[in-house]
C-alpha positions as CSV (number, residue, x, y, z in Angstrom):
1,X,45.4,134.5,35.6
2,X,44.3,137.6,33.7
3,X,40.9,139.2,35.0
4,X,38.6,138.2,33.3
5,X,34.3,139.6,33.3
6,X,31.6,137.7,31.7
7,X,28.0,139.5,30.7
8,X,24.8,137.9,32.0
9,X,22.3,139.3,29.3
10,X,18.3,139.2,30.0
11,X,15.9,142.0,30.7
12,X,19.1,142.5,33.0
13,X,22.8,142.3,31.7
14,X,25.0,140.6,34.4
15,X,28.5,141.1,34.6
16,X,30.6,138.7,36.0
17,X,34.2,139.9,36.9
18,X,37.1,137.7,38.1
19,X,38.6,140.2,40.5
20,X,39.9,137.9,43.6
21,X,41.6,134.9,42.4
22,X,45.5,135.6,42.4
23,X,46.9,136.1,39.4
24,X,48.2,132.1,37.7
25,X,51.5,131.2,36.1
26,X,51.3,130.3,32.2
27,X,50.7,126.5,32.0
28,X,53.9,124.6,32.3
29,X,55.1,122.2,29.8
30,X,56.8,119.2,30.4
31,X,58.5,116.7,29.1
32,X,56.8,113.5,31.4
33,X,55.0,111.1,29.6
34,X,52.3,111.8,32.5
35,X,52.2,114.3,35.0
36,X,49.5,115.6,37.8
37,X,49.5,118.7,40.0
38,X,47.1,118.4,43.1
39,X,46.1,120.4,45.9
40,X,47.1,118.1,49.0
41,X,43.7,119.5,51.0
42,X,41.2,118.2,48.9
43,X,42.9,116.2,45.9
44,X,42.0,118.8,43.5
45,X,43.7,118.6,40.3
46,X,45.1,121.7,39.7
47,X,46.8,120.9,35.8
48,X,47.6,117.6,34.3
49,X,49.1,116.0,31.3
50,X,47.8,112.6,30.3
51,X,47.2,112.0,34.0
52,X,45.6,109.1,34.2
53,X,47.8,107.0,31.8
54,X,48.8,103.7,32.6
55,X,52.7,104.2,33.9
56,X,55.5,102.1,35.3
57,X,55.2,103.7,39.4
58,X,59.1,102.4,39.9
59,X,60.5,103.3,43.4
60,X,57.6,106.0,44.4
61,X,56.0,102.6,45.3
62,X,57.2,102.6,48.0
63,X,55.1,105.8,48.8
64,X,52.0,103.2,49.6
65,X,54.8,100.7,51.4
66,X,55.8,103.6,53.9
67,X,51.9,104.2,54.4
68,X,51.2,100.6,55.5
69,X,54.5,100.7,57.9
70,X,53.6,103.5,59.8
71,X,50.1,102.1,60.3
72,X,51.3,98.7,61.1
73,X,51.3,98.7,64.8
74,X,55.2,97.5,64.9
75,X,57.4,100.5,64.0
76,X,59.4,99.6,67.5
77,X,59.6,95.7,66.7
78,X,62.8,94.8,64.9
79,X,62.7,94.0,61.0
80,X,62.1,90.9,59.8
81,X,65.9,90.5,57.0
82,X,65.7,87.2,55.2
83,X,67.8,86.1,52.2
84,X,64.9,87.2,49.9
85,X,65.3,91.0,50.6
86,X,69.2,91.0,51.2
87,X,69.5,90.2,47.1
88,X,67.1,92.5,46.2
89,X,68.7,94.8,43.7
90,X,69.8,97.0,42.4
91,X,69.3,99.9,44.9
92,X,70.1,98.7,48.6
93,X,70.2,99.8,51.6
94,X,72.7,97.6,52.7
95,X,71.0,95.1,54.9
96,X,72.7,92.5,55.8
97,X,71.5,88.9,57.5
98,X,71.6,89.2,61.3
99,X,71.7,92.9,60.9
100,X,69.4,94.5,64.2
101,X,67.3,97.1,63.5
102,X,63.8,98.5,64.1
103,X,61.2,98.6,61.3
104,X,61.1,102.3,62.0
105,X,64.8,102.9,61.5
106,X,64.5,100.9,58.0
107,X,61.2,102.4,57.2
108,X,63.5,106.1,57.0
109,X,66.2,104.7,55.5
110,X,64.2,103.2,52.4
111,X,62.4,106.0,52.2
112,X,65.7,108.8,52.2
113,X,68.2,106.0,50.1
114,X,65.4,104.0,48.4
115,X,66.7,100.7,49.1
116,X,64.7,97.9,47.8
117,X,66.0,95.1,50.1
118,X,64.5,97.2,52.6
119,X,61.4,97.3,50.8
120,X,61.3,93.6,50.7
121,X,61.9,93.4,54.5
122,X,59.7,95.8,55.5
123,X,57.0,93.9,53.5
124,X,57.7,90.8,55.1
125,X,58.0,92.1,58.6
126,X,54.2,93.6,58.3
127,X,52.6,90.9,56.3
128,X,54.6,88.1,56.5
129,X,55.3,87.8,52.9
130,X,55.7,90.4,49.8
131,X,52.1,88.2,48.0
132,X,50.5,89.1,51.3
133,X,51.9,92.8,51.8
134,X,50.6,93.8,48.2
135,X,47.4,92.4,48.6
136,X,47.0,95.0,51.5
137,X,48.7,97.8,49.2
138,X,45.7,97.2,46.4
139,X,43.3,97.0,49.5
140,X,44.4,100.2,50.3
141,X,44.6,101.7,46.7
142,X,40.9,101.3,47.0
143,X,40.1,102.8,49.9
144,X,41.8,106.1,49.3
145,X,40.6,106.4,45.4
146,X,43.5,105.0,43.4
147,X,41.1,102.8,41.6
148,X,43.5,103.0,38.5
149,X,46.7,101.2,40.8
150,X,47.9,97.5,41.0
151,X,50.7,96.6,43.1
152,X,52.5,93.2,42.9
153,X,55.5,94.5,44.9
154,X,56.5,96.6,47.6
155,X,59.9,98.5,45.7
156,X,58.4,99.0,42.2
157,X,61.1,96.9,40.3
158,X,59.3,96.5,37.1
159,X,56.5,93.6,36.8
160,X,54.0,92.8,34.4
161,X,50.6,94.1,36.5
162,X,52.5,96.6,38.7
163,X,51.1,100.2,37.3
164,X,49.6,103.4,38.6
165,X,48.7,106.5,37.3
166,X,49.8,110.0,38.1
167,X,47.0,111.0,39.7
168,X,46.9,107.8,41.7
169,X,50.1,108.2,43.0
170,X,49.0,112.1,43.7
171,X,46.2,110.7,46.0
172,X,48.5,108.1,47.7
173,X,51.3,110.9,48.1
174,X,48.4,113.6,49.5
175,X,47.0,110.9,52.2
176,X,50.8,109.9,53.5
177,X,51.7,113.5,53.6
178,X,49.2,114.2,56.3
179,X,50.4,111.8,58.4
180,X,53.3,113.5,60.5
181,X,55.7,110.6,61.0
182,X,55.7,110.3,57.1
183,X,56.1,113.6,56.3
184,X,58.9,113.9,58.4
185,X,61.1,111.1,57.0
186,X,61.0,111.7,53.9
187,X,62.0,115.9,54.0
188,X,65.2,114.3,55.9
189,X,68.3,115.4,53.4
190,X,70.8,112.9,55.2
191,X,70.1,110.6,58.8
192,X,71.8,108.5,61.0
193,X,69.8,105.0,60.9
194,X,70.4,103.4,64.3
195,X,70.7,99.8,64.7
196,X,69.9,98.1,67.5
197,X,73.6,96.8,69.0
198,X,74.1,100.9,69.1
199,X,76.1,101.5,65.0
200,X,74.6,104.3,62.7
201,X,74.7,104.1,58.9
202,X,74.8,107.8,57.3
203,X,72.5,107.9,54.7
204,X,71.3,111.1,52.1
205,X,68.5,111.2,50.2
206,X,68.0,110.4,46.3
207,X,65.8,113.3,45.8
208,X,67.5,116.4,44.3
209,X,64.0,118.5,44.3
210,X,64.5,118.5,48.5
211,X,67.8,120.3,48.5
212,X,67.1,122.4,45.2
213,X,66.1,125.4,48.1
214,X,62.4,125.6,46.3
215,X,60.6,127.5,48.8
216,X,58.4,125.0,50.8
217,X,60.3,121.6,49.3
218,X,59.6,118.8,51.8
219,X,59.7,115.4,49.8
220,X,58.5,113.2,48.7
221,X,59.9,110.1,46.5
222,X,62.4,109.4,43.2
223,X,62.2,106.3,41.1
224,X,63.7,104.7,37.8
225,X,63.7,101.8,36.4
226,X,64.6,101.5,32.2
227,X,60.8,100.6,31.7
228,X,59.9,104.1,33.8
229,X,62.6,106.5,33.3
230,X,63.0,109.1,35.5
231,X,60.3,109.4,38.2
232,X,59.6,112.3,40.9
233,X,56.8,112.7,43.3
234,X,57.5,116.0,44.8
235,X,55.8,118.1,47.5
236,X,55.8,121.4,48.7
237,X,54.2,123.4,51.7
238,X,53.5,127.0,51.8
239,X,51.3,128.6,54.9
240,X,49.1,126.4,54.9
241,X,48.7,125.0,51.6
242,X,50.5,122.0,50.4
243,X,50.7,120.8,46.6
244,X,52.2,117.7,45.1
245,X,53.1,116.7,41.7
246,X,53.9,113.3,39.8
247,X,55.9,113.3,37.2
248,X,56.3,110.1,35.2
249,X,59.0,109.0,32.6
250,X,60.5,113.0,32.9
251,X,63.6,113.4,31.8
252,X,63.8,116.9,32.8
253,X,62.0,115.9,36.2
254,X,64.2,118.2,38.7
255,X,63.6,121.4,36.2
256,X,59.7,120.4,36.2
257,X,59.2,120.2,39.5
258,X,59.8,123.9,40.7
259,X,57.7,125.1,37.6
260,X,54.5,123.0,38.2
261,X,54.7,123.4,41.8
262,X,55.4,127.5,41.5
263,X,52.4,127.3,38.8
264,X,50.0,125.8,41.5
265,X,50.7,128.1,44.2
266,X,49.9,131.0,41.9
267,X,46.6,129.8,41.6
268,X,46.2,131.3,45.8
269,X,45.8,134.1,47.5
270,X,49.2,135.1,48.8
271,X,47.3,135.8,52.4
272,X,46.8,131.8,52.1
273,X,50.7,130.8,51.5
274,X,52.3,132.9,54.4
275,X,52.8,131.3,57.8
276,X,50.4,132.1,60.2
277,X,52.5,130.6,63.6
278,X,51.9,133.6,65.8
279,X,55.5,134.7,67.8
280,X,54.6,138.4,68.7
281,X,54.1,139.1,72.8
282,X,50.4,140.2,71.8
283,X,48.9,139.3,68.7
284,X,45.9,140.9,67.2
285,X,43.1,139.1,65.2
286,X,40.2,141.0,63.6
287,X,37.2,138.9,62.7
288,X,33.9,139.9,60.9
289,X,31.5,139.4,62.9
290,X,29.0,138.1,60.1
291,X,31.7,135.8,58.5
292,X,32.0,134.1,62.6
293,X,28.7,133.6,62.8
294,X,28.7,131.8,59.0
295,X,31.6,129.5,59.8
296,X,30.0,128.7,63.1
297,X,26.6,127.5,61.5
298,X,28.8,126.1,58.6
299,X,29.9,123.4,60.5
300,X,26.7,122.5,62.2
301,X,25.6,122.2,57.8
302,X,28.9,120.4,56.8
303,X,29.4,123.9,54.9
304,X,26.0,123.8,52.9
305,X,26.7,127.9,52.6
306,X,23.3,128.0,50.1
307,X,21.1,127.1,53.0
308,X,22.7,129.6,55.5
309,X,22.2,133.3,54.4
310,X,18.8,134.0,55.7
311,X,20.2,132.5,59.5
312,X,23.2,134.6,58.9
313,X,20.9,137.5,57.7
314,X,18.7,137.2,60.8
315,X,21.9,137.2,63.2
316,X,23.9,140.0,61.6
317,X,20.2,141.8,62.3
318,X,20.7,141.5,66.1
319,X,24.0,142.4,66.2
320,X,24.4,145.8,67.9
321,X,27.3,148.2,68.3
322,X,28.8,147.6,72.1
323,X,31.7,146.8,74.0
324,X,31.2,142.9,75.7
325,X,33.3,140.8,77.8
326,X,34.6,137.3,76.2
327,X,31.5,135.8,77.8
328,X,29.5,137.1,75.7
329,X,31.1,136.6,72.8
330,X,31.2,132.3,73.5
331,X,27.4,132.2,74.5
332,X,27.4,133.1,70.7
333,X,29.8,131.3,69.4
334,X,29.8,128.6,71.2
335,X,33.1,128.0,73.7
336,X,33.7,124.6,72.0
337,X,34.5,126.4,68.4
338,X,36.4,129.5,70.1
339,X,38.9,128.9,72.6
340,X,39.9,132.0,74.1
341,X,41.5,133.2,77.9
342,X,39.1,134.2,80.2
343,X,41.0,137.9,80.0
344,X,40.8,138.0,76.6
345,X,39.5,141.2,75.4
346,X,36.6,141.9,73.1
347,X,36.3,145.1,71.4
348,X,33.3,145.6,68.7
349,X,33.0,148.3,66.4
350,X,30.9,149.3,63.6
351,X,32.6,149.3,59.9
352,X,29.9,149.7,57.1
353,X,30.5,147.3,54.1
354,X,30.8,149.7,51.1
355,X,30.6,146.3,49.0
356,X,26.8,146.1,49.7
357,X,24.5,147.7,47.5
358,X,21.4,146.0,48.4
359,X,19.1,148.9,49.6
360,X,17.2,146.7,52.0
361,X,20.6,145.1,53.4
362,X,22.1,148.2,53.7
363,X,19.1,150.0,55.6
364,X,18.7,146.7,57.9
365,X,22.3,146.0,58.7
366,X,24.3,149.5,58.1
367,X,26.8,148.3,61.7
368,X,28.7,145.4,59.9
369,X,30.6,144.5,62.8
370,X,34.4,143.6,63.5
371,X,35.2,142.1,66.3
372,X,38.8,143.0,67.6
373,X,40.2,139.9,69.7
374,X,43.8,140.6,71.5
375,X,45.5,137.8,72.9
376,X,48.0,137.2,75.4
377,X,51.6,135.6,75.1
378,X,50.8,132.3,76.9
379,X,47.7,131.9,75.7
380,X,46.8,128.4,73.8
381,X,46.0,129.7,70.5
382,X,45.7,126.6,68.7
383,X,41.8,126.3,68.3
384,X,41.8,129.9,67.7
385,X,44.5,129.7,64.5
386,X,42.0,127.1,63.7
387,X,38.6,129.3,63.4
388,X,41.1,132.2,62.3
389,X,42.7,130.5,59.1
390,X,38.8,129.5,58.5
391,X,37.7,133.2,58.3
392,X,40.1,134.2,56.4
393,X,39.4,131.6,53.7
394,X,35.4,132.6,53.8
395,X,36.2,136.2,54.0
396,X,38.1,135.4,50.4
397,X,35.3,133.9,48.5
398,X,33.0,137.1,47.5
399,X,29.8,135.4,49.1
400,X,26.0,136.8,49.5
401,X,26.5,139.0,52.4
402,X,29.7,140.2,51.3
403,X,29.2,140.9,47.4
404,X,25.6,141.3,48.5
405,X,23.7,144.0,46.6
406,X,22.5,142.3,43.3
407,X,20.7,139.3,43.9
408,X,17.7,138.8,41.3
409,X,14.9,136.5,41.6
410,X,13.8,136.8,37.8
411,X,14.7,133.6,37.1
412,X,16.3,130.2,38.8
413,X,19.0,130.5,36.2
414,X,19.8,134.0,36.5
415,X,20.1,133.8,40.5
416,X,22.1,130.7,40.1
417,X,24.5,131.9,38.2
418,X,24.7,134.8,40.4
419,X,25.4,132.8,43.6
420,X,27.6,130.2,42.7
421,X,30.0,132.9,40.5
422,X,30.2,134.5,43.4
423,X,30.9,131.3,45.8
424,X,33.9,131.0,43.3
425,X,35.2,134.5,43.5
426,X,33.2,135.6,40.2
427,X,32.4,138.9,40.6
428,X,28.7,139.8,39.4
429,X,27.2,143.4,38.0
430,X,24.2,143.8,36.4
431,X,23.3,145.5,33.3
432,X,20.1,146.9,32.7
433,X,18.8,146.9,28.8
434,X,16.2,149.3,29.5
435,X,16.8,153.3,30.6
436,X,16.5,152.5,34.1
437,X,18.1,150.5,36.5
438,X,14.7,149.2,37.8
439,X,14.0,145.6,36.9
440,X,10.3,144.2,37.2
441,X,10.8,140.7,36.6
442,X,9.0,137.4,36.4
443,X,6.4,136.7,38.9
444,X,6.1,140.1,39.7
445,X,9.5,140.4,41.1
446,X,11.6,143.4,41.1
447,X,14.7,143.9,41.1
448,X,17.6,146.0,40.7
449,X,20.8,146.5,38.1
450,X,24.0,147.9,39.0
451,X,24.6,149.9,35.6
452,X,22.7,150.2,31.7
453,X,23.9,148.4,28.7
454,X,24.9,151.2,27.7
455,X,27.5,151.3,30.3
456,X,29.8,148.5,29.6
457,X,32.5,148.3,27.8
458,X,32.4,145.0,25.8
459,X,35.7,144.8,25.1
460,X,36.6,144.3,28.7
461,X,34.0,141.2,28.9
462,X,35.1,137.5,28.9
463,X,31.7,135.9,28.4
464,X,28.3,136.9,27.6
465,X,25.6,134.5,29.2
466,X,21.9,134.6,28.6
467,X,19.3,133.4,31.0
468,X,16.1,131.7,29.5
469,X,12.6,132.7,30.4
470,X,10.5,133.2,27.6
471,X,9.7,137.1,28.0
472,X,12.8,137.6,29.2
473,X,14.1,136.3,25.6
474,X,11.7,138.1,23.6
475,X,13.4,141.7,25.5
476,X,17.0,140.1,24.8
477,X,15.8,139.1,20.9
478,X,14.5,142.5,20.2
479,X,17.0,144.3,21.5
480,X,19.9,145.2,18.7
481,X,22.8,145.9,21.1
482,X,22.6,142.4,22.6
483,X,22.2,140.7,19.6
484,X,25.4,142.6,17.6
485,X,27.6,142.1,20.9
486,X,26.6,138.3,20.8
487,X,28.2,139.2,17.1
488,X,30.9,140.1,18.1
489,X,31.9,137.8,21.1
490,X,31.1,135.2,18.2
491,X,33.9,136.6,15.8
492,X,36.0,137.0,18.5
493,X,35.4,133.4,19.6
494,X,35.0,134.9,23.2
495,X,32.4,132.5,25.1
496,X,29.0,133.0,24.9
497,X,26.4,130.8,27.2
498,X,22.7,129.9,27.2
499,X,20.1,128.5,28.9
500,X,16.3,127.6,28.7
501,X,14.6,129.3,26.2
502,X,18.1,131.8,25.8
503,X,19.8,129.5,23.1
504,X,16.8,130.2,20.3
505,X,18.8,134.0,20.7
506,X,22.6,132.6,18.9
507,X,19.8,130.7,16.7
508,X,17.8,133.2,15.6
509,X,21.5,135.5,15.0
510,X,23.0,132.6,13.2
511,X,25.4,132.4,15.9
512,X,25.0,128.2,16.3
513,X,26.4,127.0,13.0
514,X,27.9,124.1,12.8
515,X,28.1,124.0,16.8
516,X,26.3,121.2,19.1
517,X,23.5,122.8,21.5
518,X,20.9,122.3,23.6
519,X,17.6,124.2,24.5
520,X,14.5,124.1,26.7
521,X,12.1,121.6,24.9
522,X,10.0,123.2,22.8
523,X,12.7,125.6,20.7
524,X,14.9,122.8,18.9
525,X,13.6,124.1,15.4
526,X,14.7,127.7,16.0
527,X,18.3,126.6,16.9
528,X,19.1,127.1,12.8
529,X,22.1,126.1,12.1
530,X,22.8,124.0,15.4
531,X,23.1,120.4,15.9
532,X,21.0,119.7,18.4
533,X,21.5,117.6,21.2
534,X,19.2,116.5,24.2
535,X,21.8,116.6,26.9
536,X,21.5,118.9,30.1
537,X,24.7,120.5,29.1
538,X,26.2,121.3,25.7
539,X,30.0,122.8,25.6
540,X,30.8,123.2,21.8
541,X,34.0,125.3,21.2
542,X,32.9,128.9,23.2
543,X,29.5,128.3,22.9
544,X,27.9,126.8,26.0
545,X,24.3,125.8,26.2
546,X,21.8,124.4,29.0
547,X,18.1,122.7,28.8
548,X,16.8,124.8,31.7
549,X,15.8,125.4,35.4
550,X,16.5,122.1,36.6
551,X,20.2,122.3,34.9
552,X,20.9,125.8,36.2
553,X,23.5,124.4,38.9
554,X,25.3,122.2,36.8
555,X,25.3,125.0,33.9
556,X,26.4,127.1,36.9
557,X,29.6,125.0,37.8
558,X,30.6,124.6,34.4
559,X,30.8,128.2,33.8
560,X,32.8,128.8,37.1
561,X,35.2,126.2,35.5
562,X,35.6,127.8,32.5
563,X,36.3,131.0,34.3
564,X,38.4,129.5,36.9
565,X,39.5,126.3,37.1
566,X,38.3,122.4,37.6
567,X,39.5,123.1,41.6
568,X,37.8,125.9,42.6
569,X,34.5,124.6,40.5
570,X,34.9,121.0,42.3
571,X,35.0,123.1,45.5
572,X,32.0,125.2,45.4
573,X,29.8,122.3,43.8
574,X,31.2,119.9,47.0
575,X,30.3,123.0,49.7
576,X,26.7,123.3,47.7
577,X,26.5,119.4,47.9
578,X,26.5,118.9,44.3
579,X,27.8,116.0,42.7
580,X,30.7,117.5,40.3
């Protein structure tokens, strides 16, 4: 993804640069009739194409009939082979009546061959009968979110009211995935299925995307039937991060695969996709002492980050430079969270954040501390990977403390904006219209910009966004430079977004014609040229609009969309628990 700024613009010109998100593949084509790309963690859709079409599921079915095994309670009992699932066809694996083996040993071999007789016997040994088994596959549908899913078998041979969706069939594939017993069968390339009077059968798997040597292939499921076509569910893990896509009626499915996936990982941090298993006799791991403290009260506020900077604040205040024993360090951090060796050492240091430019902040907390933790060979590092990998992801989004500096309280919209840009990895700087960087804002409020308009160069801006208020949009109107750069970003069809009183601005400069828009109530007539709607949010083309204070979060998130993606937008809205 190219970098890309966007321009704040009231009595102070914000701009908003998208420095830390790795740089992202083009978008991928394909030739599926439907297609999904999630992020396994959180079901995030990462790209799509017609993702939530209606589609034949064909053998990735028996994705959901591999779930419902392995949670069955009688992996270990032996299957249940009647004439019914012995002429199943057309894909078998061979069953035969009398045959002895375990429900687990046919649960791997459907899954690597994709037998449908196995299928059949698999349903019947868990439920009795296939009517009964696919009542529990809807039943389960609905509990993880596949509310667009019928099932009426447990192969996917083609049936009037047997469908899912590619996203569906993303969620089903993310939840079986994280079980470890399913994730294992199916990145098998060949087994030996055991039966129970001591024979193996040698089977290999169906699924070309496994042994294609993509970097982090590890499943999942093929499928085709002539109502289908070709059919792929494919996964891939890298560090820590696992993706799948769902490719529906693709004829180029094993060419598609590697391109979506490699397009998804791009969207991460390439400190996120390396493996973090520590082998070295001593291992070093270098946390911020600020960033501990917020993942250790971000669990105790299920990761409600807005409600935690003054706490944090207070507690990076009391922090002083010193040398303490581990003791120390787990009365603060509680042992529960941090599992160290009692000889662990501790060494703290001071490292100033050159990032913070908050004169207050900087004067109040100039020993930003690291905390150096060294740990021994046969230590048990688990739980400290654990609180490790968590750092690292907080130390990557560019939160308060850490981007710091510019934080205005002119206006709600302004500072929300600010923060939740920022939660997304949105760098912010402030542009002051008048001569000095010294803001006095609303309420008596003053503030401070980072540089003067006449600082910025334009033509490295994505998006100019003005924040209502209405003094604040008398200064903007009245002030030439802003209105000809909202000109300019106009015939350049770069966005340009509003809120509160801020949308009578692109009225009043013709800048709204022919587009849909909203305002604070009170300025419809001076959006000329505007249709105008009463909704909280208005995105028209590259012109975004918002009614005001009380929409400022939600006019916040749809801007981090637009400069990022619906993933990372979804993520900060669900950590500010706001319903995205």
């Amino acid at each position: 993804m190219c970098l890309k700024k966007i321009a704040i613009i009231f009595s102070l010109c914000l701009l908003i640069c998208n420095i830390a998100l790795a740089k992202t593949l083009p978008n991928p084509d394909t030739s599926a009739v439907s297609a999904c790309l999630i992020d396994a963690e959180d079901n995030g859709v990462l790209y799509g194409k017609d993702e939530d079409k209606i589609m034949h599921p064909a053998s990735t079915t028996k994705i959901m009939t591999a779930i419902l095994a392995l949670e069955s309670g009688k992996l270990d009992e032996p299957l249940v082979i009647t004439p019914e699932a012995v002429n199943t066809e057309p894909s078998s694996l061979g069953l035969r009546l009398g045959d002895k083996i375990t429900l687990r040993e046919a649960l791997t071999g459907m899954m690597i061959v994709s037998g449908n007789d196995a299928a059949v016997a698999v349903a019947q040994t868990v439920a009795g009968s296939v009517p009964a088994f696919a009542k529990m596959m809807n039943d389960k549908a609905k509990e993880l979110g596949a509310v667009n899913t019928h099932f009426l078998n447990p192969h996917g041979l083609t049936a009037q009211g047997h469908y899912s969706t590619a996203h569906d069939m993303a969620i089903i594939a993310s939840y079986a995935m994280k079980k470890p017993e399913f994730r294992e069968i199916v990145s098998k390339k060949a087994y030996n299925m055991k039966y129970m009077d001591g024979h193996t059968e040698y089977v290999t798997t169906t699924n070309r995307f496994l042994k294609s040597g993509f970097e982090g292939a590890n499943g999942i499921k093929t499928g085709f039937t002539n109502a289908a076509g070709d059919c792929l569910v494919a996964s891939a893990t890298r560090g820590q991060k696992t993706l799948i896509a769902v490719f529906y009626n693709d004829d180029y499915r094993w060419d598609d695969a590697p391109v979506w996936l490699e397009f998804g990982f791009s969207f991460y941090d390439p400190s996120e996709l390396q493996d973090k298993t520590v082998v070295n006799k001593q291992n070093v791991i270098k946390l911020n002492k600020i960033t501990e403290q917020r993942i250790k009260h971000s669990r105790e506020t299920n990761k409600n980050l807005a409600a935690l900077d003054a706490a944090i604040v207070n507690k990076a205040k009391s922090l002083n430079n010193k040398t303490t024993d581990v003791a120390d360090i787990a009365q603060q951090t509680k042992a529960k969270d941090v599992d160290v060796a009692e000889n662990t050492k501790v060494e703290v240091s001071s490292d100033v954040d050159n990032n913070i430019s908050n004169d207050e902040y900087k004067e109040n907390n100039s020993s930003e501390e690291n905390v150096e933790v060294v740990l021994n060979e046969n230590e048990d590092l688990t739980k400290m990977h654990d609180i490790a990998e968590q750092i690292e992801e907080m130390k990557d989004r560019k939160i308060w403390l850490k981007c710091g500096g510019f934080i205005t309280i002119d206006k709600t919209e302004a500072l929300t904006v600010i923060d939740i840009l920022r939660r997304g990895n949105v760098d912010v700087i402030g542009a002051s219209i008048n001569d000095t960087l010294g803001i006095n804002g609303a309420h008596n409020i003053d503030f401070k910009a980072n540089v003067t308009f006449n600082d910025i160069n334009f033509d490295d801006v994505d998006m100019i966004v003005l924040p209502g208020g209405y003094e604040g949009r008398n200064n903007l109107l009245a002030h030439d430079g802003v209105c000809k750069v909202c000109q300019d970003f106009m015939k350049k069809n770069k966005y340009i977004a509003a809120i509160c009183a801020a949308p009578s601005i692109l009225g009043k400069n013709r800048i709204l014609e022919g587009k849909r828009a909203t305002c604070y109530p009170g300025f419809e007539n001076q959006l000329k040229g505007a249709n105008y709607t009463d909704k909280a949010l208005v995105i028209d083309g590259n012109i975004i609009t918002s009614k005001g204070p009380a929409t400022a979060m939600l006019f916040s998130i749809a801007l981090l969309e637009v400069m990022t993606n619906t993933r990372t937008a979804a993520k900060v809205a669900q950590g500010l628990l706001f319903k995205f």
